[in-house]
N, C-alpha and C positions, 0 to 999 in steps of 0.2 A: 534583414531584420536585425533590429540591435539586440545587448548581451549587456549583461550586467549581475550581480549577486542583489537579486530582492529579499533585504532584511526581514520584512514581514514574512518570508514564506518559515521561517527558522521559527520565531514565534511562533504560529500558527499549526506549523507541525507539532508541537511539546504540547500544547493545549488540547490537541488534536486525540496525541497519545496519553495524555493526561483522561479526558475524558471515556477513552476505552478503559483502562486503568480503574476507577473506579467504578466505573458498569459492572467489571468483572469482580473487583474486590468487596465493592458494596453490595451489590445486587445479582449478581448471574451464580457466584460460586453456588449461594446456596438455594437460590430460586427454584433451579433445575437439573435435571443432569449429573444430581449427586456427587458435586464435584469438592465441596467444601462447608464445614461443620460450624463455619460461622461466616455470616455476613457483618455489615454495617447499618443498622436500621435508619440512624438520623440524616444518612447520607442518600438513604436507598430512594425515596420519591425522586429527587433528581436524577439522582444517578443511573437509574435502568433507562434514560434518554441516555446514556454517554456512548452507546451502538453507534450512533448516529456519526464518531467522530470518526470512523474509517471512511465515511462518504467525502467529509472532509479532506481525507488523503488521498483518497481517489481525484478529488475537484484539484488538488495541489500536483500531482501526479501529472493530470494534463497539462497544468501550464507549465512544470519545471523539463514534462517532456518532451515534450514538442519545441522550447527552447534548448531544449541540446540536440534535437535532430535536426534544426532549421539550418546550422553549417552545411548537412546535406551529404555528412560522409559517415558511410553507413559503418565503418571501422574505428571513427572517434564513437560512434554509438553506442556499437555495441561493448567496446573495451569502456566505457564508464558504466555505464551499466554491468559488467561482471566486477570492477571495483566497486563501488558502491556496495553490491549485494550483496558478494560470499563473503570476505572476513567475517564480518560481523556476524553472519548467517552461518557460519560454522565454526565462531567461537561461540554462540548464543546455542545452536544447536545440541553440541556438545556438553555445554554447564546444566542445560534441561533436562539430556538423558541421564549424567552421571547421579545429576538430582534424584530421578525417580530410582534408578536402582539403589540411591542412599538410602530417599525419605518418602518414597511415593506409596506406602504402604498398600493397601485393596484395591483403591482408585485408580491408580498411574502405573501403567507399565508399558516396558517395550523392551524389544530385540536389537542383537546388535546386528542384523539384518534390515530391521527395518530404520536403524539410527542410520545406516551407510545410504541405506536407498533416500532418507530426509537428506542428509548432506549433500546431495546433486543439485536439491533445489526443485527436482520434478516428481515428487515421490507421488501426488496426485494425478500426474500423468502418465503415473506405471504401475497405478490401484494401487500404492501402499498407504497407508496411513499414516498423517503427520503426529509426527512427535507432541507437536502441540497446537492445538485446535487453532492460532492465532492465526499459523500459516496459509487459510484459506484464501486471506486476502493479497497474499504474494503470487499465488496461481492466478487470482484477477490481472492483478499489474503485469506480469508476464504477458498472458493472450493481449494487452492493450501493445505492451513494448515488440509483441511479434508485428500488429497490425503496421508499425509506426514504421518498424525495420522493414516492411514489404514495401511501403512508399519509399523508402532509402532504396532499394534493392531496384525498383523500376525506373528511378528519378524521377517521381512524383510529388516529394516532399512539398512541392510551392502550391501542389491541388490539397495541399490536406483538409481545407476547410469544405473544400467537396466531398473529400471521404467522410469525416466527421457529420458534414449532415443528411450523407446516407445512409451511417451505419446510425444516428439518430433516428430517422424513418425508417430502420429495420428494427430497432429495439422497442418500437411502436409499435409496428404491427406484431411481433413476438409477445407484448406483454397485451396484446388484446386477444390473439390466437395462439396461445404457448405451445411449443411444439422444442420438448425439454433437450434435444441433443444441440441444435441450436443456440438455443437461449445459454449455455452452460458457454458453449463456446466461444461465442460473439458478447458473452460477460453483459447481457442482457439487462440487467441490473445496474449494474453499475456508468455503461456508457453514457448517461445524461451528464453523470460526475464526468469526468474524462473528460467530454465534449465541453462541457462549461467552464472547467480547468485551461482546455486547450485555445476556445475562443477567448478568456480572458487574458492569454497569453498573448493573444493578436491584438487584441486592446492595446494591451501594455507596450507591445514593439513599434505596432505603427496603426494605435491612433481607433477612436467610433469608427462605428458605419453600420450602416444599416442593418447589412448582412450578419455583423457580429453581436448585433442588437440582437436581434432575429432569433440567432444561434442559442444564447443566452436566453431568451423568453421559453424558449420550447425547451428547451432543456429542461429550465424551475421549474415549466410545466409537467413535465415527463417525470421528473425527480418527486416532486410531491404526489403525484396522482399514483405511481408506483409503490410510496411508503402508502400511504391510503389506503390502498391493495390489501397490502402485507402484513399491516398493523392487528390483525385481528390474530391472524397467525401464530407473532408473537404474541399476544394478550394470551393465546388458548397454549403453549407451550410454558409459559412462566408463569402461568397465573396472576396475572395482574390486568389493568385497563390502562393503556395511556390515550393520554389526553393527544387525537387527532390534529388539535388544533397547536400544542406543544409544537408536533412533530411539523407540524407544516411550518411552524413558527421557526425553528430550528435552524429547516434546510435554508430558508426564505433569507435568512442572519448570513448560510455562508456563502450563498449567492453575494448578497449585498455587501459582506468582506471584501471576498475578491474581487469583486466589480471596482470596490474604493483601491484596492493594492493595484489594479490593473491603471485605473486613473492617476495613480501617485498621489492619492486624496487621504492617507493616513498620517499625517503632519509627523509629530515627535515619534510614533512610531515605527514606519519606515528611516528615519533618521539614524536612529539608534540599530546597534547592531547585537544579534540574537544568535549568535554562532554558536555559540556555548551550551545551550537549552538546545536548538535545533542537532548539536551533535548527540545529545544525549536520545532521540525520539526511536531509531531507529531500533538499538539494543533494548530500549527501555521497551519497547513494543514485541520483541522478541522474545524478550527473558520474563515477563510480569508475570502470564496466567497461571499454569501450571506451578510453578515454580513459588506462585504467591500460595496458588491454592495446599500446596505440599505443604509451606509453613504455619500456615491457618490449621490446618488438621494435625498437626506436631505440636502445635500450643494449645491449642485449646485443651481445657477452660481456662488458661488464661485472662488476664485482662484485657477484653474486647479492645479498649482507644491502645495501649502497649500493642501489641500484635497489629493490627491495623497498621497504625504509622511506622513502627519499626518495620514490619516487612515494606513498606512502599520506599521507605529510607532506607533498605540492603538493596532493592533493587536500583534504586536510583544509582547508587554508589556500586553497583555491578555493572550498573549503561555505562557509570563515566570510566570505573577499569577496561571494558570492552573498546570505549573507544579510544582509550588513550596506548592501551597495551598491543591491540591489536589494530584498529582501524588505520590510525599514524602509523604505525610501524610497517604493517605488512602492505597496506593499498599501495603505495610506492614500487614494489619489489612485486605483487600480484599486473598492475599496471603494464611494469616492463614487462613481465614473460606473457601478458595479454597480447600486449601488441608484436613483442618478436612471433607469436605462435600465429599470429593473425597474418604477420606480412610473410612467413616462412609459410603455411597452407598457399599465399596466391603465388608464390612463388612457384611453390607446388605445382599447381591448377595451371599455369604460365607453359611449362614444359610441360605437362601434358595434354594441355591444347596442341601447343607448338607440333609434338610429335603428332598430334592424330590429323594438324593439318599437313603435317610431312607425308602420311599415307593416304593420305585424301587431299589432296586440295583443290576441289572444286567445294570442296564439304564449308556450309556455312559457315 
């Protein structure tokens, strides 16, 4: 499989986290939830589609990961992936909590108990609560990057598009028979994303084919027919109606994206390079909700357009200190003691195989 840095996906991520961004600042603070004392009305009809733009990440998720597992060594994987995540996730982490015990008044609180159990990264996988509701979608990506590391772990990596379109045909028959410990597990939701992500990933390395054709239809299929589902859900939680036909329109657009990124059929924009915005997506998607909603309930009555843009312009300019201060600086120096702790554990595992074949060895 070939490699390369796809300029579009850096775009696509910042528009991505752009449109969560204002779902929450235009429309969800104050929809529901009680989270925030002013909205954005002239933003808000659009903008309560902007949910939509994590499935987005999810669809980019599959193809940028499955191109770093397709090496096929299960120790460059996982060390990019713990860079990648925790700087940024526990300097973001950290400015969220200190926030709320500055400025989180009634609404926002938390322990410095449950701040340490968020900084691991698994605090949904040891019941605690996230610090910030964003994090639900890093527990998705997680269960996906264990599924990807178990094909690394068998060397199975080259069948992945057999696992993808079985765990397809399982997120099917779970969203027709829900059966909830499951569905939570296997990210039931989200897997159409991921699978359509990952087949377009195959596109792009080596090339059509039927099967990825295939891959690709059932998925759109699976992906709108599951919002369809859902939609009313949301409608009776926020109080609102969205347009079914919007939402189908949506998903349908980032199918059709990536399908163009996978073909190299994006002329000047795959040309051009997007490093810059796509650095910013990560912290920018960390640090917004919370941390917007605390400054919205601190100003107000303020002037609604001041507030608005001023807080989405401290945040922005928070993404770009997070990545410049921390992301460059520490993933280099995180990096190295990933990988010495990685190659010292099989060293580990080495001699104590070795001994227990010393006292065994007939033993497998």
């Amino acid at each position: 499989m070939s490699h390369g840095r796809v300029n579009e996906i850096d775009l696509l991520r910042f528009a991505a986290a752009l449109a969560v961004v204002f779902f929450h600042y235009a429309f969800r603070g104050i929809a529901a939830d009680d989270l925030a004392l002013m909205g954005y009305p002239a933003l808000a009809p659009a903008a309560r589609y902007g949910f939509l733009g994590v499935q987005l990440f999810f669809m980019i998720s599959g193809f940028v990961i499955l191109m770093t597992a397709a090496r096929g060594s299960l120790r460059a994987f996982v060390v990019s992936r713990v860079v990648r995540l925790y700087p940024a996730f526990w300097a973001c982490c950290t400015i969220t909590f200190l926030a709320i015990l500055a400025i989180g008044g009634t609404r926002f609180s938390a322990t410095f108990g449950q701040y340490l159990a968020n900084m691991t990264m698994m605090s949904e996988f040891i019941g605690v609560e996230s610090i910030d509701g964003v994090y639900w979608s890093l527990f998705v990506e997680i269960r996906f990057y264990a599924m990807v590391a178990l094909l690394l772990v068998l060397g199975r990596i080259r069948q992945a598009p057999a696992f993808m379109v079985g765990w397809l045909l399982v997120a099917l028959a779970l969203t027709l028979v829900p059966v909830d410990g499951p569905r939570r597990w296997l990210a039931v939701d989200s897997a159409a994303y991921f699978v359509a992500g990952a087949a377009c990933y195959l596109v792009w390395s080596d090339g059509l084919s039927r099967g990825r054709v295939a891959m690709l239809l059932a998925s759109w299929a699976l992906a709108v027919y599951q919002a369809i589902r859902w939609v009313p859900r949301f409608d009776a939680h926020y109080r609102t109606t969205l347009d079914l036909a919007v939402v189908a329109a949506i998903i349908t657009a980032f199918f059709v994206v990536m399908v163009l990124v996978s073909l190299r059929l994006t002329g000047a924009f795959g040309a051009r390079r997007w490093v810059a915005l796509g650095a910013l997506t990560y912290p920018l998607y960390l640090l917004h909700q919370n941390i917007g909603f605390m400054l919205f309930n601190l100003a107000w009555p303020a002037n609604r357009h001041v507030v608005f843009w001023g807080t989405l312009a401290l945040v922005l300019l928070a993404s770009h200190a997070v990545h410049v201060l921390v992301e460059r600086r520490q993933a280099p120096r995180l990096k190295a003691w990933a990988e010495a702790a990685w190659d010292g554990g099989a060293r580990l595992a080495g001699r104590l195989r070795a001994r227990a074949l010393a006292k065994h060895p007939t033993a497998p």
